[in-house]
C-alpha positions in Angstrom: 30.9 47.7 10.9 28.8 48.8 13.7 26.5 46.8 15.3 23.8 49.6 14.5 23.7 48.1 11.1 22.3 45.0 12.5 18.6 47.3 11.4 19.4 46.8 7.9 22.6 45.5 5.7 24.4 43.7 8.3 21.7 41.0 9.2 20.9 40.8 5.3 24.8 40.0 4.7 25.3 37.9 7.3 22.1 35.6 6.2 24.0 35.9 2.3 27.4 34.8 3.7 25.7 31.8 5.6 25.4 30.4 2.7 28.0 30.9 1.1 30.1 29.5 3.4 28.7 26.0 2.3 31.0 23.4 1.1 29.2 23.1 -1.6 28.5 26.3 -2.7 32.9 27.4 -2.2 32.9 24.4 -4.6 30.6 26.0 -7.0 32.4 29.5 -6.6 35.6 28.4 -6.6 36.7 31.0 -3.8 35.6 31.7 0.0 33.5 35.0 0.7 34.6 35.0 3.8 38.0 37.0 5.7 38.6 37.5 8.8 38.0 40.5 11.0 40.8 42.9 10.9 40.8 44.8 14.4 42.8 47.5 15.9 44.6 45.0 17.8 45.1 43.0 14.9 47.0 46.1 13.5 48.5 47.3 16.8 50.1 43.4 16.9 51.0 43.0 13.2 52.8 46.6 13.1 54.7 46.5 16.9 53.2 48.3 20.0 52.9 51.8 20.0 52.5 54.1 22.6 50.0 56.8 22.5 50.1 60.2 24.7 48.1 59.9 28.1 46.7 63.3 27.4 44.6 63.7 24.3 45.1 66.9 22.7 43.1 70.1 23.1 40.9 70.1 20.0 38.1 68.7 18.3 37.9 64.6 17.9 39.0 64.8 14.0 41.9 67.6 14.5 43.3 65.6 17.5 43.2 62.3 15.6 45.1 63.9 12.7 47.6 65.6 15.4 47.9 62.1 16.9 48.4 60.4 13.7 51.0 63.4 12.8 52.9 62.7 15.9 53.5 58.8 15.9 53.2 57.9 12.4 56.2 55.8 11.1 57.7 53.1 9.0 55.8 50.4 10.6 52.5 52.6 11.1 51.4 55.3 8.3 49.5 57.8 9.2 46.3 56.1 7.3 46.9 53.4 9.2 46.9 55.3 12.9 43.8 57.4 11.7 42.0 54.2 11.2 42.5 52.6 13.9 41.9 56.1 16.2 38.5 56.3 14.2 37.8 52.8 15.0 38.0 53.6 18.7 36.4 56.6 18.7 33.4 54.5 17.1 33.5 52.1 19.8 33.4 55.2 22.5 30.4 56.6 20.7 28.7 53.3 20.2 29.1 53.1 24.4 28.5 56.6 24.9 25.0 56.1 22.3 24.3 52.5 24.1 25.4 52.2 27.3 24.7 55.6 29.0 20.7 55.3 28.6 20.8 52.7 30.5 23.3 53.6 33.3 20.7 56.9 33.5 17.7 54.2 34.4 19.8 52.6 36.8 20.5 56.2 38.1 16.8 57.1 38.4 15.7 53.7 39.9 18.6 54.0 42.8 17.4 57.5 43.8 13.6 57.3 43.5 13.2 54.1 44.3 14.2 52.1 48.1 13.4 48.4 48.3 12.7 48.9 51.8 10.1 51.2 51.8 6.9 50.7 50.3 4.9 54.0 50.0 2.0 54.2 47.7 2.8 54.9 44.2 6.3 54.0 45.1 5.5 50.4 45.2 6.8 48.7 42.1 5.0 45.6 43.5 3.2 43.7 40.2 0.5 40.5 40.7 0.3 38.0 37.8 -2.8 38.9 35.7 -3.0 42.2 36.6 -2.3 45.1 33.3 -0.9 42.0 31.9 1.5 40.8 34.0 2.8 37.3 34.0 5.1 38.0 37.4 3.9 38.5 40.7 6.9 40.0 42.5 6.7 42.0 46.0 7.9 45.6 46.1 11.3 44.7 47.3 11.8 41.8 45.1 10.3 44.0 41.8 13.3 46.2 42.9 15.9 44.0 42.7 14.4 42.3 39.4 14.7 45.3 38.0 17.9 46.1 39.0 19.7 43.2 37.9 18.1 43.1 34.5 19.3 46.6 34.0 22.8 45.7 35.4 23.2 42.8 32.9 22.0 44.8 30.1 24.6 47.7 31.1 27.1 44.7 31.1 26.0 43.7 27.5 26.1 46.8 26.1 29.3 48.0 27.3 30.9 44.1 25.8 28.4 44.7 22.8 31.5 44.9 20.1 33.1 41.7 21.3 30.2 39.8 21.8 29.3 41.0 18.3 32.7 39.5 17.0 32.0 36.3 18.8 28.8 36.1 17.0 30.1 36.8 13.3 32.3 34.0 13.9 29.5 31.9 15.3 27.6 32.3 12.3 30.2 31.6 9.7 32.4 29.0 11.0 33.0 26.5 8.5 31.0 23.2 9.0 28.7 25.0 11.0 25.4 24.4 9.2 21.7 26.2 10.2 18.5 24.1 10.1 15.5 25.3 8.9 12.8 24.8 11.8 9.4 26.0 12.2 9.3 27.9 15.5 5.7 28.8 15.8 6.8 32.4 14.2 7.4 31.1 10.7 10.8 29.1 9.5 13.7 30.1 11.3 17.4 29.7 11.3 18.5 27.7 14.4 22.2 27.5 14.8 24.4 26.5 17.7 26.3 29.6 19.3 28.9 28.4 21.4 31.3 31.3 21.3 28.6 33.8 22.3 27.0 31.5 24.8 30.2 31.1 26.7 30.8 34.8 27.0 27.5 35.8 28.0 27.5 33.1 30.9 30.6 34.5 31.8 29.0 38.4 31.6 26.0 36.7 33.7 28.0 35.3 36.6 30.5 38.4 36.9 26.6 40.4 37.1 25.5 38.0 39.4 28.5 38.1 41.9 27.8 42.2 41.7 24.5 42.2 43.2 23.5 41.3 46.7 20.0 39.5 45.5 19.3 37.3 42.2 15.9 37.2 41.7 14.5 34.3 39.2 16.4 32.2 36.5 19.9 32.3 35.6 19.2 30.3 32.3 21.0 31.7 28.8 19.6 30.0 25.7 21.0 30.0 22.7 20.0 27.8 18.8 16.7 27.0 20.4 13.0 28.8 19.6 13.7 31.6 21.7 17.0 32.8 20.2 17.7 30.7 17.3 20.9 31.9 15.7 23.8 34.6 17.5 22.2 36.9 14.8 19.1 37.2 16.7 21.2 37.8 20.3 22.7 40.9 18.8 19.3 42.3 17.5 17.6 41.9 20.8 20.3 43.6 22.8 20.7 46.5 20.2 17.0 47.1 20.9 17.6 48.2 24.5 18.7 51.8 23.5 15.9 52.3 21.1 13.2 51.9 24.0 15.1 53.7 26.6 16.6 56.9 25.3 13.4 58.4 24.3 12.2 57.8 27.6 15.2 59.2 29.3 15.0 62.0 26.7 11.1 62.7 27.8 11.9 62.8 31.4 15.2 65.2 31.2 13.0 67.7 29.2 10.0 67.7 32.0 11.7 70.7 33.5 12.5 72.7 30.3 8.7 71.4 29.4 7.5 73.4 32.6 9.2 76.7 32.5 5.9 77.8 30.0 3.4 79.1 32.5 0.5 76.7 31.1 2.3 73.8 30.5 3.6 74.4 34.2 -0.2 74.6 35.5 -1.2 71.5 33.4 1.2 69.5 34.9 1.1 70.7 38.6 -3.3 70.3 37.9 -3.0 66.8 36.3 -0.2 65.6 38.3 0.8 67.6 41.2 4.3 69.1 39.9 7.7 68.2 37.9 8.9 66.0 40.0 5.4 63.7 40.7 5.9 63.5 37.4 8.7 62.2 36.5 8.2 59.4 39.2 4.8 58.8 37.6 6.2 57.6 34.6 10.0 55.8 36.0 7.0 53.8 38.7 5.0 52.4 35.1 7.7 51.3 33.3 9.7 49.9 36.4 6.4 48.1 37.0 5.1 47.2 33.4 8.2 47.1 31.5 9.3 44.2 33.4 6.5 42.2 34.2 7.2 39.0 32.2 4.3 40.3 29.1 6.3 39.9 26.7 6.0 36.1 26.8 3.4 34.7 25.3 3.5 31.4 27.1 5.2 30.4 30.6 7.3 28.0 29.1 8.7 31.6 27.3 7.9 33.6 30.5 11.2 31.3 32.0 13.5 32.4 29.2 12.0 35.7 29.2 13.1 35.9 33.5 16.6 36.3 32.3 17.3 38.0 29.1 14.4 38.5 27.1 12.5 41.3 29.4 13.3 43.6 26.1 9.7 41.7 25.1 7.7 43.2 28.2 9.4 46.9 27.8 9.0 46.4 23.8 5.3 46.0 25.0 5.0 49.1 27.6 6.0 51.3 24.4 3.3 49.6 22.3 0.9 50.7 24.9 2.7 53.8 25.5 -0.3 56.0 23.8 -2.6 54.7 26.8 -0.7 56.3 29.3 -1.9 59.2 31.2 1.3 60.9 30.5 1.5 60.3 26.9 0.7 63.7 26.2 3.8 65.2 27.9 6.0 62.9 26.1 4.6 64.7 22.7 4.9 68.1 24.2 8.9 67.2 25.0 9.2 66.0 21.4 9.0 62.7 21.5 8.0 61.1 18.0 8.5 57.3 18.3 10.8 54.6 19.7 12.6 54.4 16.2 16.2 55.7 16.6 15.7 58.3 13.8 13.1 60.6 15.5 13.4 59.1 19.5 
């Protein structure tokens, strides 16, 4: 199942099978809901090792996985068998491809428009607590490298997204692992311990970490506490990083297309001096405001928020997105809404 489904029956299945992986209620049943995970490598290992071609074949993805599956099928792997586990990658390259690549663009656009060494006008990414709502106050520089790095471990994240999604399904249904109910100033929530997940994140943190010249702020991971209180949660947040950057991305790649119509050209060149002031106009603002620490709505939040819940503050640029000087030119490129059906 992909980790997309996380917007509808997968987090209504796993809060069912939570449940039902009670002693009490197998008792009751008479039978466990649960079975394992099968994975390609589980398949690859149970069958023998096979060896595919280096070079894929010259056609579309579905011809070339039915060529594949032609080729090497066998007694110990039928041909359903090979398709199935082909299709299964190629849903893990589209899941990266639909994930990861939005945010390695951001990383791209930061990198060129942006130099931590040099300051000039509405270049600075600079942000003062209190100010538009912030609850950071980072120099220019340091606002750079914030930025950076939360980008970099969210790249991390959502290239490991299907294995940190496997760690948390077993997180959330390991037997004897029981949820409390606990009110965390949102309404009753689930809190559960996520050791699994936790473990692999820290490890995803340090390797970030040891990638970057500069660490700016806390280093902290919580998980089963107010912030985060089950694996299920973790997996939401971080599937809600492509929602609010692809439209963006999509908004700024169409500004040149936008301005090859004569009056859209001259609206944009008389509102904000050309194409390209453009496009930095609106990478500066959410540089700035998508990662000042609003999405926190107290400090003792704001310290969980300084390492991986800055989705809040971006979440929070795109509510106010409708304010925005630009907002117009996102409409004119198309843009509808940060939902994935229409961004």
């Amino acid at each position: 199942m992909n980790p997309e489904k996380m917007r509808g029956e997968y987090g209504k299945l796993m809060y069912l099978l939570q449940d039902a992986v009670s002693l009490e209620l197998q008792e009751l049943l008479g039978f466990s809901c649960l079975k394992k995970i099968r994975t390609v490598h589980d398949v690859v290992e149970a069958g023998g090792q096979i060896t595919l071609s280096d070079s894929a074949p010259d056609k579309a993805e579905g011809a070339g996985i039915h060529a594949l599956s032609d080729k090497y099928e066998s007694r110990r792997f039928s041909r359903d068998c090979l398709q199935q586990c082909l299709y299964s990658i190629a849903d893990n390259n589209y899941h990266l491809y639909f994930e990861r690549d939005p945010i390695d663009r951001k990383i791209t656009f930061l990198v060129t428009n942006f130099n931590p060494d040099d300051e000039d006008g509405d270049s600075s990414l600079a942000i003062i607590s209190g100010n538009d709502g912030a609850r950071l106050s980072h120099s220019h520089d340091r606002h750079y490298n914030y930025v950076l790095q939360s980008l970099t471990l969210w790249l991390e994240i959502a290239h490991d997204m299907f294995r940190l999604w496997y760690l948390t399904d077993e997180d959330l249904l390991t037997d004897g692992t029981r949820y409390e109910l606990t009110d965390t100033g949102q309404g009753l929530h689930r809190i559960q311990s996520a050791p699994r997940v936790s473990r692999a994140m820290h490890v995803t943190l340090h390797s970030t970490m040891r990638s970057l010249d500069l660490w700016v702020g806390s280093s902290v991971i919580r998980f089963g506490d107010k912030n985060v209180p089950i694996a299920l949660m973790f997996i939401d947040k971080y599937t809600q990083v492509g929602h609010i950057l692809r439209p963006i991305v999509k908004a700024i790649d169409s500004i040149e297309s936008m301005c090859e119509s004569p009056k859209t050209r001259g609206y944009v060149d008389t509102t904000f001096g050309g194409a390209r002031t453009l496009k930095h106009t609106i990478l500066a603002d959410f540089f700035r405001e998508g990662f000042d620490g609003s999405g926190a709505d107290n400090f003792l939040r704001l310290d969980h928020a300084l390492m991986d819940d800055l989705r809040a503050s971006a979440w929070n640029w795109c509510s106010n997105l409708h304010t925005k000087p630009f907002f117009p030119n996102f409409k004119i490129t198309g843009f509808v809404g940060f939902d994935n059906k229409f961004g």
